[in-house]
Each structure stands twice: as C-alpha cells, then as structure tokens.
MIRO-896505 format. One line per 3 residues: number of its first residue (from 1); their letters; for each residue y, x, z of C-alpha. Coordinates in steps of 0.25 Angstrom, whole numbers. Layout:
BEGIN
NUM> a> Y/X/Z | ...
This chain:
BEGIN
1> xxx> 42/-169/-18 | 27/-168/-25 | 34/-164/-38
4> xxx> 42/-152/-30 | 27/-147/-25 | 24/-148/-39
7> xxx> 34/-139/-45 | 33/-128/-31 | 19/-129/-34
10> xxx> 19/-126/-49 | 31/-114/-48 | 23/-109/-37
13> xxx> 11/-108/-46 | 19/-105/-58 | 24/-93/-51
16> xxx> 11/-88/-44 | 6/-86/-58 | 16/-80/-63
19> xxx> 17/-70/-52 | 2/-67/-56 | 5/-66/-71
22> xxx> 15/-56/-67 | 7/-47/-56 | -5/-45/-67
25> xxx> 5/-41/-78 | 11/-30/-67 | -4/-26/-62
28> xxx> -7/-24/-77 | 6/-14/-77 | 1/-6/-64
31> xxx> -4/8/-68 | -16/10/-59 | -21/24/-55
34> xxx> -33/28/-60 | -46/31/-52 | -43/47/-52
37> xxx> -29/43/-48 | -33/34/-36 | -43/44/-31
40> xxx> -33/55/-33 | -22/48/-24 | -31/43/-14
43> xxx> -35/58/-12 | -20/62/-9 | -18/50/0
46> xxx> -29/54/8 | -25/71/8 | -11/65/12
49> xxx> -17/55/26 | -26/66/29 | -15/77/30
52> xxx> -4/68/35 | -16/64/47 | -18/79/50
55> xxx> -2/80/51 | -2/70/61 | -12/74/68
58> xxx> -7/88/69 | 8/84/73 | 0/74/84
61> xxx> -8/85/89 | 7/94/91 | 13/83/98
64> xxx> 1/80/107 | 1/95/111 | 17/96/113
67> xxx> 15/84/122 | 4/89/129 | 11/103/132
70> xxx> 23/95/137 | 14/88/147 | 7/97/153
C-alpha cells in the first residue's frame, strides 16, 4: 500500500511541475498591452459604463412616469 502512495505521490508531483513548466512557456508567448494601450481601453470601458448607466436611468425614469400616469 506504502509503495502505491509512493508512486500517486510522485506522478502527482511530477505533473504539478510540469503543468508549471508549461504555464511559464505560455505566459512568455502572451502578448501584453502596453501602458498607452491599457490606459487607452480603460478609458472606452469607462465612456461605455457611463453611457449605458445614463441609458438605464433614462428608460427607468419612462417606465416610472408610465406607471405613475396609469396609477393616478
């Protein structure tokens, strides 16, 4: 039984490095984006939250009013 921990133990090992070795190859592959770049999309996702926010709030705002005139 010890031996059959053994060799779990060792395979388990053997791949957990391996995995590593391979995810630092791939991370070395990654083209990142540069600061100019980073900036520049983080300024679009903001414009983009901001205007879909105000959409919301606007098509709110209608239905509230529609609901209100059907009330009273």
């Amino acid at each position: 039984m010890a031996v059959q921990e053994t060799a779990i133990q060792q395979s388990f090992m053997s791949r957990t490095k391996r995995f590593v070795r391979d995810v630092k190859a791939e991370m070395k592959k990654v083209n990142w984006p540069t600061r100019k770049e980073i900036i520049a999309h983080t300024g679009v996702v903001f414009v983009t939250v901001v205007l879909i926010a105000a959409l919301i709030w606007a098509i709110d705002a209608v239905f509230a009013k529609a609901l209100q005139f059907l009330i009273k």
